[in-house]
C-alpha positions, 0 to 999 in steps of 0.5 A: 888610878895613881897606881896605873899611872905610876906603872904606865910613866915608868914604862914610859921613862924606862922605853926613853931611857933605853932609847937615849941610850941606843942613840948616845951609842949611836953617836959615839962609844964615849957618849953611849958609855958615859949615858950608861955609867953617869946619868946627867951625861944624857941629859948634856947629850940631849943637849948637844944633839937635840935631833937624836936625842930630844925625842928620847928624853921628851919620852923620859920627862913625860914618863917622869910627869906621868909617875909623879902625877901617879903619886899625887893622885896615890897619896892620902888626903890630909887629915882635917 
């Protein structure tokens, strides 16, 4: 099961990231160039322009919650 879920947030991560980075380039060359090359730039892009790039990056944190929560179900129970 934590492997599934593992898979299904980073194709979830992957499709916002693609996204954000379509609607950066929509914006502007700069702000496209910048999400692609430096990655907090997407994440201040967001920001700034919440009604393009909030969707996008709500996709992304959800597939991150999705990857960990894959992990945690994946990890070995401590040893008594």
């Amino acid at each position: 099961m934590g492997t599934v879920l593992m898979m299904l947030g980073l194709v979830v991560a992957f499709i916002g990231g693609i996204w954000l980075i379509v609607a950066a380039f929509q914006e502007s060359v700069v702000w496209g160039l910048l999400t692609l090359f430096i990655g907090p730039a997407g994440l201040v892009f967001a920001i700034m322009h919440w009604e393009r790039g909030g969707k996008p990056l709500m996709l992304n944190i959800g597939g991150l919650v999705l990857m960990f929560a894959g992990v945690a179900l994946s990890a070995p129970p401590p040893p008594a």
